[in-house]
mmCIF file of the C-alpha atoms, coordinates in Angstrom:
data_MODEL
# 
_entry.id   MODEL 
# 
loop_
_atom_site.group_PDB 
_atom_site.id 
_atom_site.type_symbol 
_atom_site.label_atom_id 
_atom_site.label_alt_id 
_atom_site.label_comp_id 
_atom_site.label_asym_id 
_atom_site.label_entity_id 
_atom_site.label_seq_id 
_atom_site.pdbx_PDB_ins_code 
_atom_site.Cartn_x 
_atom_site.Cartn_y 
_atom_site.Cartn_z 
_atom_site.occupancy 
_atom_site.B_iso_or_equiv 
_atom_site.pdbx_formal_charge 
_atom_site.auth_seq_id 
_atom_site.auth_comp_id 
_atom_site.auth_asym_id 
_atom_site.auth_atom_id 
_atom_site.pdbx_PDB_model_num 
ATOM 1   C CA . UNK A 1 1   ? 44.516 17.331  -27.861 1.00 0.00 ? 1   UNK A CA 1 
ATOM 2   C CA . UNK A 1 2   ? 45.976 14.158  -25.934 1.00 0.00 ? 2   UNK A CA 1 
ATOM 3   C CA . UNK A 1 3   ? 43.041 11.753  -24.469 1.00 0.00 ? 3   UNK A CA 1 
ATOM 4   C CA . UNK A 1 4   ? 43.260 11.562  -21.143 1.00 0.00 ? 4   UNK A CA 1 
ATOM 5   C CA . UNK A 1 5   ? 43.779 7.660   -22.034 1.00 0.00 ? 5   UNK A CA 1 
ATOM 6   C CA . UNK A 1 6   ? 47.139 8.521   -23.277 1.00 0.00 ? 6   UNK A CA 1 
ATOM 7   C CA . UNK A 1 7   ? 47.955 11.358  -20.776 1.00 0.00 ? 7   UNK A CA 1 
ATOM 8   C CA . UNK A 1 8   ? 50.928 10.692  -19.572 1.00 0.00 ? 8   UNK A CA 1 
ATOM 9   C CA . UNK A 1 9   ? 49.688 11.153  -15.930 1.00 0.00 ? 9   UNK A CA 1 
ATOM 10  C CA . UNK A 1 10  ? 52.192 11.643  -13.058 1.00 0.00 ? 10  UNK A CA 1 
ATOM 11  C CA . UNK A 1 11  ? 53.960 14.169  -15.801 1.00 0.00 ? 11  UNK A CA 1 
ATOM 12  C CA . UNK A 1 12  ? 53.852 17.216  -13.886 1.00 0.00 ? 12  UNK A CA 1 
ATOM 13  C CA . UNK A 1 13  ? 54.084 15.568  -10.018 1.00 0.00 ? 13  UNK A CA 1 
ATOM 14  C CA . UNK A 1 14  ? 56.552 17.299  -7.468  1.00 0.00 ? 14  UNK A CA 1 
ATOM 15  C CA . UNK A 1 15  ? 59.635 15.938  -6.440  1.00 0.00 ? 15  UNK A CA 1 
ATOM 16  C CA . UNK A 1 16  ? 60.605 16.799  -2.756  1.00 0.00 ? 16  UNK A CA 1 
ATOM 17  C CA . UNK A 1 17  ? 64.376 16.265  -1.949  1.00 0.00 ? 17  UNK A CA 1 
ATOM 18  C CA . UNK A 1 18  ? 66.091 16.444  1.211   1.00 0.00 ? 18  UNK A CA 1 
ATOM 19  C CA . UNK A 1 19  ? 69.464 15.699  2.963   1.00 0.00 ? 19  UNK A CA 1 
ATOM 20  C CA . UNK A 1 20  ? 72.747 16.967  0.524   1.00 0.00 ? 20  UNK A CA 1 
ATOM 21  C CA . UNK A 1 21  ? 71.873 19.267  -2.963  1.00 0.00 ? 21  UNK A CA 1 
ATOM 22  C CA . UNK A 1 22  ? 72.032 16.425  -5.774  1.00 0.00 ? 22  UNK A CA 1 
ATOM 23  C CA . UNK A 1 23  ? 75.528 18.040  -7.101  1.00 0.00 ? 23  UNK A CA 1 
ATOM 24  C CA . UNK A 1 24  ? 76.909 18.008  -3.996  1.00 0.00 ? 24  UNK A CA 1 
ATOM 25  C CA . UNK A 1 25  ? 76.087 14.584  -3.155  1.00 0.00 ? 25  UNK A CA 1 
ATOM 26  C CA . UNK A 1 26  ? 78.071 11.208  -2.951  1.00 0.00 ? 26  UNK A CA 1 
ATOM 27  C CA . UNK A 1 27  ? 74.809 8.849   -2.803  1.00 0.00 ? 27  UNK A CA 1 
ATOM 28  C CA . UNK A 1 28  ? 71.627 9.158   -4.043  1.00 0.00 ? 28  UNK A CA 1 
ATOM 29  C CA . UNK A 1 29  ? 68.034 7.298   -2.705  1.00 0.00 ? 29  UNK A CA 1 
ATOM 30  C CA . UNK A 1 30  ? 65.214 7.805   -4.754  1.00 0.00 ? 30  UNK A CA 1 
ATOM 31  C CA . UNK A 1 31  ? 62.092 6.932   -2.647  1.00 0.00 ? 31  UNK A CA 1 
ATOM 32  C CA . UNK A 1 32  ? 58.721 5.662   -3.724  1.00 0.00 ? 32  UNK A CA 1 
ATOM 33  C CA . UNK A 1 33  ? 55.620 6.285   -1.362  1.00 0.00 ? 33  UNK A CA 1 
ATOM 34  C CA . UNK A 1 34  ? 53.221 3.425   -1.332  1.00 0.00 ? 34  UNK A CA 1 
ATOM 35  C CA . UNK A 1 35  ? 49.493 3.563   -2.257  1.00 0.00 ? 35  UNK A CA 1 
ATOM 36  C CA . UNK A 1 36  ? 47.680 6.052   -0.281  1.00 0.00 ? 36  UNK A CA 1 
ATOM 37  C CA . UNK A 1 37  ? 50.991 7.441   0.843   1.00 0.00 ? 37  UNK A CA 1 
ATOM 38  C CA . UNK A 1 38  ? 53.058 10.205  -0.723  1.00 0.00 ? 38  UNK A CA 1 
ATOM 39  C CA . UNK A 1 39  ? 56.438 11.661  -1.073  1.00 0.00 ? 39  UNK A CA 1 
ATOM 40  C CA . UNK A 1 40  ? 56.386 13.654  2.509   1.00 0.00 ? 40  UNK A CA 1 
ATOM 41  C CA . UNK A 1 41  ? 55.135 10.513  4.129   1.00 0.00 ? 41  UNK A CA 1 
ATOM 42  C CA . UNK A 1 42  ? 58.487 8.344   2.411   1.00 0.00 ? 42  UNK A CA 1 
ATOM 43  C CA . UNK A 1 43  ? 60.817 11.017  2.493   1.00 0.00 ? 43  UNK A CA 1 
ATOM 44  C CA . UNK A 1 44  ? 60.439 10.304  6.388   1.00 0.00 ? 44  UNK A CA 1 
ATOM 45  C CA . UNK A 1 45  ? 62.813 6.976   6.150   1.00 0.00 ? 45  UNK A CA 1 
ATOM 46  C CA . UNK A 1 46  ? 65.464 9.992   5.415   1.00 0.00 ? 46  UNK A CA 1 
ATOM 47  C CA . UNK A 1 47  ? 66.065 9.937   8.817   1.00 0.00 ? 47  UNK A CA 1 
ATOM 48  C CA . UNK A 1 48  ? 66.437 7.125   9.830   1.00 0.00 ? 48  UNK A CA 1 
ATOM 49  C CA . UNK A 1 49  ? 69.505 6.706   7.510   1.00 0.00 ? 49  UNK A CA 1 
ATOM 50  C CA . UNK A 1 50  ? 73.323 8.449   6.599   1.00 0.00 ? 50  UNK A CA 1 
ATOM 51  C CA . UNK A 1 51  ? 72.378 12.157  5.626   1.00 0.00 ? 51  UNK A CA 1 
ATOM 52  C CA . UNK A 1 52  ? 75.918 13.574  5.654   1.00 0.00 ? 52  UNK A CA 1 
ATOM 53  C CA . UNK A 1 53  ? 76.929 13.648  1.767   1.00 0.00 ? 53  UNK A CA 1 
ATOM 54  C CA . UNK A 1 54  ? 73.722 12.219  0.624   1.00 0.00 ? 54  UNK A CA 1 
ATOM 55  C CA . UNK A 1 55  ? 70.518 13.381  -1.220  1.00 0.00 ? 55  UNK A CA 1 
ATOM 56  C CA . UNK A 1 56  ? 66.981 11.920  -1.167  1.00 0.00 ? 56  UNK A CA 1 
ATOM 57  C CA . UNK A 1 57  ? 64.673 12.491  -3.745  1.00 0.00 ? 57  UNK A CA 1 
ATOM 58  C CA . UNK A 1 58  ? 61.271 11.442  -3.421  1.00 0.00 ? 58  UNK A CA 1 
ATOM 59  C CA . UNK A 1 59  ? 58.334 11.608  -6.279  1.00 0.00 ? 59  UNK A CA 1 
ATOM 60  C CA . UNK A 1 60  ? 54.460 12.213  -6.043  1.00 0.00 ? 60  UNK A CA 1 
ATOM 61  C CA . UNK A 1 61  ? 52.077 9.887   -7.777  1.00 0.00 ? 61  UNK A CA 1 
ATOM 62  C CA . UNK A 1 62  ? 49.069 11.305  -9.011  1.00 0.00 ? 62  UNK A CA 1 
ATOM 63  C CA . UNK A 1 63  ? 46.024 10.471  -6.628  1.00 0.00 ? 63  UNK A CA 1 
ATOM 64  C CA . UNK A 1 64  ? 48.628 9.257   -4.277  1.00 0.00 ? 64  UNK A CA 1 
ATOM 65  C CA . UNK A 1 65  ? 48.745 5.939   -6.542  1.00 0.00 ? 65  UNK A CA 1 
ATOM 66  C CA . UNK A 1 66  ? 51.242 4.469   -9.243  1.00 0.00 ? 66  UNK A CA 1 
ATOM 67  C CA . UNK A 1 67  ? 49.018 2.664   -10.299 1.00 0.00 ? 67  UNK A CA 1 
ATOM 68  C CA . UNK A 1 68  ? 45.160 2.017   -10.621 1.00 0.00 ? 68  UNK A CA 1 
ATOM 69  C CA . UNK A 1 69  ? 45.322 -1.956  -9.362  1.00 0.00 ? 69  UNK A CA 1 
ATOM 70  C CA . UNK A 1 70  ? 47.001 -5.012  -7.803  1.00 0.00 ? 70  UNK A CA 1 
ATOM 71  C CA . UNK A 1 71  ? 50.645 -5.253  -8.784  1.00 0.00 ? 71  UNK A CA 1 
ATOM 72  C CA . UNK A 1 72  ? 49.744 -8.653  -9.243  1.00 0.00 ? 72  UNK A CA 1 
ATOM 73  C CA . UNK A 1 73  ? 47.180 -7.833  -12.168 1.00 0.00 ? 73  UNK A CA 1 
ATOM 74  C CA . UNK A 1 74  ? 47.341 -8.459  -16.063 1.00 0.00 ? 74  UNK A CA 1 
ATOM 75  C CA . UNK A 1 75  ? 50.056 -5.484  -16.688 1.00 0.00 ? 75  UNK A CA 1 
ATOM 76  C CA . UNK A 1 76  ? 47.717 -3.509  -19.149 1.00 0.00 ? 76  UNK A CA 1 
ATOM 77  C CA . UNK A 1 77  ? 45.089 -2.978  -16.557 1.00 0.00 ? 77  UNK A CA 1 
ATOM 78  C CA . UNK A 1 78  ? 47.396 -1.091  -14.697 1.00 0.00 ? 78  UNK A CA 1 
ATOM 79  C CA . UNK A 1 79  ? 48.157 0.876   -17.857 1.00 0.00 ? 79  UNK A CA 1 
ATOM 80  C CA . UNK A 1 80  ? 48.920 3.977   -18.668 1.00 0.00 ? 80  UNK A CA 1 
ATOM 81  C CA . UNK A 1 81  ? 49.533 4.868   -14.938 1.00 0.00 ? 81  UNK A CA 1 
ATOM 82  C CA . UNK A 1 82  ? 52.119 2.214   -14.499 1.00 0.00 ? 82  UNK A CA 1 
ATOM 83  C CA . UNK A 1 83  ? 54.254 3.330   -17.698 1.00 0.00 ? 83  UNK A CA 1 
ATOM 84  C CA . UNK A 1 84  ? 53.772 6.482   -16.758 1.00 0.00 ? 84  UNK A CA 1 
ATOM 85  C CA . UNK A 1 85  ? 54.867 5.893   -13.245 1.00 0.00 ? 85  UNK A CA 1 
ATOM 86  C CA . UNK A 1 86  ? 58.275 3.959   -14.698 1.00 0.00 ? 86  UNK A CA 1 
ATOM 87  C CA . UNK A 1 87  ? 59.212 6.666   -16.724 1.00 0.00 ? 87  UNK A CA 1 
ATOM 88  C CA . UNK A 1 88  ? 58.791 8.664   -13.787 1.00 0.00 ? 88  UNK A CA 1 
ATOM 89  C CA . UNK A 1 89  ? 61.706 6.760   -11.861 1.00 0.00 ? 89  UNK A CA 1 
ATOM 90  C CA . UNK A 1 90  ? 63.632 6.132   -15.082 1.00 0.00 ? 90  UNK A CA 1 
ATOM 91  C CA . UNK A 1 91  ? 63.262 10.205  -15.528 1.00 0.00 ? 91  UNK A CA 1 
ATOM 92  C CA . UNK A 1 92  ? 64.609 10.786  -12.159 1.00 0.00 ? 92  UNK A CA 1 
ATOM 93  C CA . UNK A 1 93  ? 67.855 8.588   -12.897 1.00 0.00 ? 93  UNK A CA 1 
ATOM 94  C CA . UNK A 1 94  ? 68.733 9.958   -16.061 1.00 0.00 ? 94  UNK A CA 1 
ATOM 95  C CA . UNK A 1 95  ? 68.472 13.327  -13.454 1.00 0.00 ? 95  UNK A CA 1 
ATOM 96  C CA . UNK A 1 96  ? 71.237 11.837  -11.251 1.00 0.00 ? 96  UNK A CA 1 
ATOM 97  C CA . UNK A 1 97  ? 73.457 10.655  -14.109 1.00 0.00 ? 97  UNK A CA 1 
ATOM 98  C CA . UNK A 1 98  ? 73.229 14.348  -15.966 1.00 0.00 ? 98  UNK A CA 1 
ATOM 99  C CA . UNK A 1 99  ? 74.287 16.235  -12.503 1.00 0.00 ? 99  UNK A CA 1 
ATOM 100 C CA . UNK A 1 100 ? 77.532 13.900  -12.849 1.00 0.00 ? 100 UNK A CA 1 
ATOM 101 C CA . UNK A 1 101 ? 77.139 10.965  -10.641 1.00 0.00 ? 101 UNK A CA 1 
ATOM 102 C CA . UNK A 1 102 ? 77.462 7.468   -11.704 1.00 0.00 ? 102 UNK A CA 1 
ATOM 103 C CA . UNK A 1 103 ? 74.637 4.695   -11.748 1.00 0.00 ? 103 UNK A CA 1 
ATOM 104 C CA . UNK A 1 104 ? 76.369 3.440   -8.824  1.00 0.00 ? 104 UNK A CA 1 
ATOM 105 C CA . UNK A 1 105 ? 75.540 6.211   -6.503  1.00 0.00 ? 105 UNK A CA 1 
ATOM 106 C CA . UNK A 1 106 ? 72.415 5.705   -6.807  1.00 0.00 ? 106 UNK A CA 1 
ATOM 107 C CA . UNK A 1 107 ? 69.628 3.582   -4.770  1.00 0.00 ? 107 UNK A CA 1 
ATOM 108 C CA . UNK A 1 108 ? 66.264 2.564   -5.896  1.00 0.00 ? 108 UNK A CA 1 
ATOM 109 C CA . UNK A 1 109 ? 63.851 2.127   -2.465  1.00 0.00 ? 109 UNK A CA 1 
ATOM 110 C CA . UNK A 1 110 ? 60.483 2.151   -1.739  1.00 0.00 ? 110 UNK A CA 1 
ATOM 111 C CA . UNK A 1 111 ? 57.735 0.665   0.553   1.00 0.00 ? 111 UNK A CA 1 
ATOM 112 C CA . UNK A 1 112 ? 54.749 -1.529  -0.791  1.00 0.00 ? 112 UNK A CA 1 
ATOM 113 C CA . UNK A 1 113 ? 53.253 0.300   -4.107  1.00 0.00 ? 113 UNK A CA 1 
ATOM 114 C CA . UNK A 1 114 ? 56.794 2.101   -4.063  1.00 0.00 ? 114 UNK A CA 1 
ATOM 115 C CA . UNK A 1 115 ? 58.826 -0.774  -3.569  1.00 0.00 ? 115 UNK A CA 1 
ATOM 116 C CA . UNK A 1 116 ? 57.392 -2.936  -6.164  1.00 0.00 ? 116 UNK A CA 1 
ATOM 117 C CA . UNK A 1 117 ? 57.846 0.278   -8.723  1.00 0.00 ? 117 UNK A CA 1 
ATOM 118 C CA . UNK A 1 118 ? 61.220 1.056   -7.422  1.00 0.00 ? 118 UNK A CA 1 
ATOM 119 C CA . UNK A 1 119 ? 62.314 -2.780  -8.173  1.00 0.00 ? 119 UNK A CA 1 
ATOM 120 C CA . UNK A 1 120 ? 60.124 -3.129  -11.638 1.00 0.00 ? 120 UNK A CA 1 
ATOM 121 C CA . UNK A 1 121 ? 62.896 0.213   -12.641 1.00 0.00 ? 121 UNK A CA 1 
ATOM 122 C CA . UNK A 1 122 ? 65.722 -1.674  -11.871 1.00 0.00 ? 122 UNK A CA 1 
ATOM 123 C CA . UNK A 1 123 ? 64.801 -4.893  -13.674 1.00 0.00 ? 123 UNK A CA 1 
ATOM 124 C CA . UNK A 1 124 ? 64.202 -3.154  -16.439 1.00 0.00 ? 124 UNK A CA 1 
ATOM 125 C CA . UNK A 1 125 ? 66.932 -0.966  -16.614 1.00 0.00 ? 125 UNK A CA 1 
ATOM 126 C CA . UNK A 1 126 ? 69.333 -3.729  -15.453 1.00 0.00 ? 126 UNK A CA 1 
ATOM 127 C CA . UNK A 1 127 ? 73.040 -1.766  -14.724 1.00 0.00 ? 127 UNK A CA 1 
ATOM 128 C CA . UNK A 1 128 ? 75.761 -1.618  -11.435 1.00 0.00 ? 128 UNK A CA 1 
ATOM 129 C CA . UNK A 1 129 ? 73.164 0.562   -8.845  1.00 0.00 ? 129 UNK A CA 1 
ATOM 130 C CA . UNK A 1 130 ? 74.427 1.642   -5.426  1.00 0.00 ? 130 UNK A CA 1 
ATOM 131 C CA . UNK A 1 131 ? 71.674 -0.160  -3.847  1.00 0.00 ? 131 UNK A CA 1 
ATOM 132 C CA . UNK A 1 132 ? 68.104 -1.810  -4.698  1.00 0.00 ? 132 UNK A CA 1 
ATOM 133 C CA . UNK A 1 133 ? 66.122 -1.211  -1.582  1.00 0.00 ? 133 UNK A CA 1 
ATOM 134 C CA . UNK A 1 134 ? 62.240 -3.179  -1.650  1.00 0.00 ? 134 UNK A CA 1 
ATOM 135 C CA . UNK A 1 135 ? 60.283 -2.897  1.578   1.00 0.00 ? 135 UNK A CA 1 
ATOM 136 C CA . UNK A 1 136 ? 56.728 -4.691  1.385   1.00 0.00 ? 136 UNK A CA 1 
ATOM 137 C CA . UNK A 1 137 ? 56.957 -5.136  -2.604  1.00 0.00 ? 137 UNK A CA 1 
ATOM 138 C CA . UNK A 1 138 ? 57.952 -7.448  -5.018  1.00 0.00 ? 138 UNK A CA 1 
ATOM 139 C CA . UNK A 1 139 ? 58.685 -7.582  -9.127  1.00 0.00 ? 139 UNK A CA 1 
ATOM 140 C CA . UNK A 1 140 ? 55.104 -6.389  -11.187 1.00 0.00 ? 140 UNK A CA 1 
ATOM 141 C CA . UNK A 1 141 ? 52.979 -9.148  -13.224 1.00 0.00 ? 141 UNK A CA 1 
ATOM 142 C CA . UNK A 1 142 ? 49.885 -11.454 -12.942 1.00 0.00 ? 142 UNK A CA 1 
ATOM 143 C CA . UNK A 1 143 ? 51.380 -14.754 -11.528 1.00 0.00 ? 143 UNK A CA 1 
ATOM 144 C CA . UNK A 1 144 ? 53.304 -16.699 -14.163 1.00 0.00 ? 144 UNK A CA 1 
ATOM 145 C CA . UNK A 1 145 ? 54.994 -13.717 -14.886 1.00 0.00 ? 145 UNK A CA 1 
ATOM 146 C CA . UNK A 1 146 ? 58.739 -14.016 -16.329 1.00 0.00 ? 146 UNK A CA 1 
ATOM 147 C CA . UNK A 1 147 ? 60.830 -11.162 -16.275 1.00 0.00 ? 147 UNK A CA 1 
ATOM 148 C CA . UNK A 1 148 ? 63.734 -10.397 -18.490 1.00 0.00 ? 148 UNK A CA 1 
ATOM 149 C CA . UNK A 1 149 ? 67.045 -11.204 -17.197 1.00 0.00 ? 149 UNK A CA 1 
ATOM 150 C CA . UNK A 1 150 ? 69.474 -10.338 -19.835 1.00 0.00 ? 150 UNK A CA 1 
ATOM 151 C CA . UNK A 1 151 ? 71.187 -7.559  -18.083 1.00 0.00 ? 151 UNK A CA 1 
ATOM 152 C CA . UNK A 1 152 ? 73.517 -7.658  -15.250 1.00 0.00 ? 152 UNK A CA 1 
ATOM 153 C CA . UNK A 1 153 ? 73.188 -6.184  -11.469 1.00 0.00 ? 153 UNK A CA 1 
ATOM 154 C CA . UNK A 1 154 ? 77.137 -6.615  -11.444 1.00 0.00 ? 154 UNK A CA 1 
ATOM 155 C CA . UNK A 1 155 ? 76.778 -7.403  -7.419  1.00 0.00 ? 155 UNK A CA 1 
ATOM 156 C CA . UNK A 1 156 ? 74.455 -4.136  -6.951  1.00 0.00 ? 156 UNK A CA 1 
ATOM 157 C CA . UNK A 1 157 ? 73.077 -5.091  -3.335  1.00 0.00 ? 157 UNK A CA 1 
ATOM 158 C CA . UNK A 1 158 ? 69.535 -5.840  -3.185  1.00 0.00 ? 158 UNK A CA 1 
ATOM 159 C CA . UNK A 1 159 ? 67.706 -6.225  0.453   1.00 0.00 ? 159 UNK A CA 1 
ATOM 160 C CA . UNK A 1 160 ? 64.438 -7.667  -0.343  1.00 0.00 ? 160 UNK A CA 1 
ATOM 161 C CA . UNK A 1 161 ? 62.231 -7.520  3.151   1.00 0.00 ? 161 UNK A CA 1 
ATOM 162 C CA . UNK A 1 162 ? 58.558 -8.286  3.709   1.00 0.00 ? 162 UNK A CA 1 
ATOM 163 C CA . UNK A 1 163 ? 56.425 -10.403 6.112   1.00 0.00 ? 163 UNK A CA 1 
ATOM 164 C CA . UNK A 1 164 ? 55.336 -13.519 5.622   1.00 0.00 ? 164 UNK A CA 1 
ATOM 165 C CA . UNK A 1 165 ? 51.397 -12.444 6.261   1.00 0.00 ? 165 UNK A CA 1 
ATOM 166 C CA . UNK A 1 166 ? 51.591 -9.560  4.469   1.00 0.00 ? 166 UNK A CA 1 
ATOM 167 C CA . UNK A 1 167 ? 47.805 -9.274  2.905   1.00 0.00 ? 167 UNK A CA 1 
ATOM 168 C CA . UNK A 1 168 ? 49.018 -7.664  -0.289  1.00 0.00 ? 168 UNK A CA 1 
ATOM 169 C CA . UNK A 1 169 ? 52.640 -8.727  -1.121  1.00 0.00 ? 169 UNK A CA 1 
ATOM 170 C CA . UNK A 1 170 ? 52.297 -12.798 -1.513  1.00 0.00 ? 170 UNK A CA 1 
ATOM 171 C CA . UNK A 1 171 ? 55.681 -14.200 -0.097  1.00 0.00 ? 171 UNK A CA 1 
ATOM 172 C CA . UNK A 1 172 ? 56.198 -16.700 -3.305  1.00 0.00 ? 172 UNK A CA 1 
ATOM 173 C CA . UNK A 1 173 ? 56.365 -12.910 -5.426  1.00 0.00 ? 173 UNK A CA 1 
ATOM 174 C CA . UNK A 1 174 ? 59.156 -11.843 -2.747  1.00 0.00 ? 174 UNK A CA 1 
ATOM 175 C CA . UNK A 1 175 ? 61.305 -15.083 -3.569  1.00 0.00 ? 175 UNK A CA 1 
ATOM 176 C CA . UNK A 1 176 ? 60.173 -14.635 -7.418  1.00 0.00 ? 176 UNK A CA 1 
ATOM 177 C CA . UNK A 1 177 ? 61.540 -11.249 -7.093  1.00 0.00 ? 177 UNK A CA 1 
ATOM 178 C CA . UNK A 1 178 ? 65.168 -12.180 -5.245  1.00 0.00 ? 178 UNK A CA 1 
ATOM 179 C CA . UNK A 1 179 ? 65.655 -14.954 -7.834  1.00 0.00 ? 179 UNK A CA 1 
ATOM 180 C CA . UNK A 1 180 ? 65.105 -12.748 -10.399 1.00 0.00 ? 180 UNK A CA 1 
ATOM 181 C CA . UNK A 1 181 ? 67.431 -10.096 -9.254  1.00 0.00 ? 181 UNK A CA 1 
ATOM 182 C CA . UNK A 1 182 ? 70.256 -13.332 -8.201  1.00 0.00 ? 182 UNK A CA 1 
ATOM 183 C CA . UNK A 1 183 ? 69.942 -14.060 -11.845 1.00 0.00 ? 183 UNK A CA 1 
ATOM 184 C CA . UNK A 1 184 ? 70.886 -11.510 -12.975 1.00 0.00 ? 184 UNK A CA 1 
ATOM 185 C CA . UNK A 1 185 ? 74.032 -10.762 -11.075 1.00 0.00 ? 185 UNK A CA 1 
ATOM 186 C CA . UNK A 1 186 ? 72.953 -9.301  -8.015  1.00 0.00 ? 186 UNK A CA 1 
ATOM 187 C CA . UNK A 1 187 ? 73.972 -9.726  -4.347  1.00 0.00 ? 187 UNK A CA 1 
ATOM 188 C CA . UNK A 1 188 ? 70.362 -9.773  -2.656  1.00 0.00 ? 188 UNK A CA 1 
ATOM 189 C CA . UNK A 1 189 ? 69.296 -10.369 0.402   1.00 0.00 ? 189 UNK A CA 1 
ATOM 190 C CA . UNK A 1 190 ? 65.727 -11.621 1.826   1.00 0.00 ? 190 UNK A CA 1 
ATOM 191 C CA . UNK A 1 191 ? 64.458 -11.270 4.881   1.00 0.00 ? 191 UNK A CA 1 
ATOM 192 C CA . UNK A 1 192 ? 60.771 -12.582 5.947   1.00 0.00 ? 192 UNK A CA 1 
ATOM 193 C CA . UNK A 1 193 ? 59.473 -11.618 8.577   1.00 0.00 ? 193 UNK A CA 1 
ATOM 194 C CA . UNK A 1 194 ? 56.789 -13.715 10.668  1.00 0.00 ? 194 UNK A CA 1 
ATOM 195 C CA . UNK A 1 195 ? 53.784 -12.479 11.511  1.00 0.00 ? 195 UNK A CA 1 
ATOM 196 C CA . UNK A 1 196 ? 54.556 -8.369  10.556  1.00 0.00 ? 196 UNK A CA 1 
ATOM 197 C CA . UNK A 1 197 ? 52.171 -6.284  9.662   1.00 0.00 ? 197 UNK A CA 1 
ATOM 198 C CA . UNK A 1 198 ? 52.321 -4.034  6.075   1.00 0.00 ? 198 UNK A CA 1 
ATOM 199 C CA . UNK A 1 199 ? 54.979 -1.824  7.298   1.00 0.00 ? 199 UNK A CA 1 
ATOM 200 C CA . UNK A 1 200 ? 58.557 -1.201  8.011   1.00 0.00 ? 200 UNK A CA 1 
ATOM 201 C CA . UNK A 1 201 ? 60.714 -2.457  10.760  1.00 0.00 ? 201 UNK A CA 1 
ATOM 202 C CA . UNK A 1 202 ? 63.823 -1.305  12.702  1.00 0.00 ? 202 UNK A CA 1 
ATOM 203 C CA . UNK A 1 203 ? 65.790 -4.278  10.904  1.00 0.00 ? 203 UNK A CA 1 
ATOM 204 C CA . UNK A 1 204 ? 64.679 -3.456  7.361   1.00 0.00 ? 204 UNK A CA 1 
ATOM 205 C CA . UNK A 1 205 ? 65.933 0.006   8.795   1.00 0.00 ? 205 UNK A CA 1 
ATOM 206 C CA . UNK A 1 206 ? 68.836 -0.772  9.730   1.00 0.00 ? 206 UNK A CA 1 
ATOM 207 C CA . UNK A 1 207 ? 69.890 -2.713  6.025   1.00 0.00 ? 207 UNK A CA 1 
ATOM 208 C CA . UNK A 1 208 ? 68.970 0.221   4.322   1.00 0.00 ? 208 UNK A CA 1 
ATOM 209 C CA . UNK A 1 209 ? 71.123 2.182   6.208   1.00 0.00 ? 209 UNK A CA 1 
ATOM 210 C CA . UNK A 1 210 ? 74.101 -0.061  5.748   1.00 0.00 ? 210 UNK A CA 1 
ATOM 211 C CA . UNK A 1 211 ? 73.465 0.041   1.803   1.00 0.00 ? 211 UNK A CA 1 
ATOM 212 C CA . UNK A 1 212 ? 73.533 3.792   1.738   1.00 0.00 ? 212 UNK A CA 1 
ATOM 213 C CA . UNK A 1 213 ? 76.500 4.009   4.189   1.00 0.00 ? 213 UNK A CA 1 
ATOM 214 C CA . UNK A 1 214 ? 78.737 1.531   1.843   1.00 0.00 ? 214 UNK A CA 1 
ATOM 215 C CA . UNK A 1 215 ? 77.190 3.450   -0.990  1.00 0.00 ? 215 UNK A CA 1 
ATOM 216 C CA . UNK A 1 216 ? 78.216 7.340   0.041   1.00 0.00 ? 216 UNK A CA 1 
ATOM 217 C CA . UNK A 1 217 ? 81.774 5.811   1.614   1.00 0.00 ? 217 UNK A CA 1 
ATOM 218 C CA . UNK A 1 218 ? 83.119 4.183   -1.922  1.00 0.00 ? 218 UNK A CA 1 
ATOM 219 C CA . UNK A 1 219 ? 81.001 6.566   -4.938  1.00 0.00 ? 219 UNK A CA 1 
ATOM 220 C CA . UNK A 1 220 ? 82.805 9.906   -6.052  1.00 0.00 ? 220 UNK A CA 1 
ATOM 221 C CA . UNK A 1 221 ? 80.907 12.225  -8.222  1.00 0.00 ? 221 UNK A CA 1 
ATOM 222 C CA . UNK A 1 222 ? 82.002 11.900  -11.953 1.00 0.00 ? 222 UNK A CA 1 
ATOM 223 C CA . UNK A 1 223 ? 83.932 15.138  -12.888 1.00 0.00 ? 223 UNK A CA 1 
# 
């Protein structure tokens, strides 16, 4: 019998969707809920952005948490949760690509928790996405933390938006996080905000928007 050390723990976890069936669909979000929050809660943004042609999906962590601890912690004391939680997202593109749509239809987003997951995908599975979409979040590692950047983003937009206060997402991790990404290829923008709170606003909103608009108006399915 697997230890529960090993279990491979959001195996098992709903996904909710919403907006256009996946086969029917010209863009793709896949939305992470932050710590605390879950997939109702960030399936929310939905509308506030395009729905025509366009489906959401949106996991649930276990617990309501990724991950155990800081994103800024030594990686294997978030462990197993947080390999468990990126082959969640990694699962749930390989689900897009087998209904027939290209990488490029589809957009990694999340807020906080979410965000930091939905970009830690991404770097690690470096291709041409639609859209890479962090709200509150940056790249995952204890500072001094070097990411890979072999791959190439092939100009897959990247907004990148957090406050400058923020009490969990340090703003030097947000700039780590856009260099990183720039590295590699991408076209990212970074907004920082002064003085926000840990949330979302109507700006961050509204560039999300405009990356799943551009998104649903130039992908086709593959046939």
């Amino acid at each position: 019998m697997e230890s529960e050390m090993h279990r491979p723990i959001h195996e098992g976890m709903p996904v909710l969707a919403a907006g256009t069936p996946l086969q029917s669909a010209k863009a793709v979000v896949l939305l992470f809920h932050g710590r605390g929050g879950d997939a109702q809660d960030i399936l929310g943004l939905a509308q506030s952005l395009p729905a025509e042609e366009v489906a959401f999906l949106a996991p649930q962590a276990r617990g309501n948490s990724w991950y155990p601890y800081s994103f800024l912690s030594p990686l294997e004391r978030n462990e197993p949760a947080l390999s468990s939680a990126l082959n969640t997202a990694a699962g749930l593109v390989r689900q897009v690509l087998e209904a027939g749509l290209p990488p490029e239809a589809i957009i990694l987003a999340g807020f906080s928790q979410g965000a930091c997951l939905a970009q830690e995908t991404a770097i690690r599975n470096p291709r041409r996405y639609g859209g890479v979409v962090g709200l509150s979040g940056g790249l995952i590692g204890p500072p001094g933390t070097t990411w890979n950047t072999d791959g190439q983003f092939e100009d897959t937009p990247v907004f990148l938006g957090c406050s400058d206060v923020d009490p969990h997402i340090p703003r030097e991790r947000v700039a780590e996080s856009a260099a990183a990404f720039k590295r590699m290829g991408a076209s990212v923008v970074e907004r920082i905000y002064p003085g926000m709170g840990h949330t979302i606003n109507e700006d961050e909103l509204h560039a999300f928007a405009e990356i799943v608009a551009a998104v649903r108006r130039g992908v086709r399915p593959l046939q």
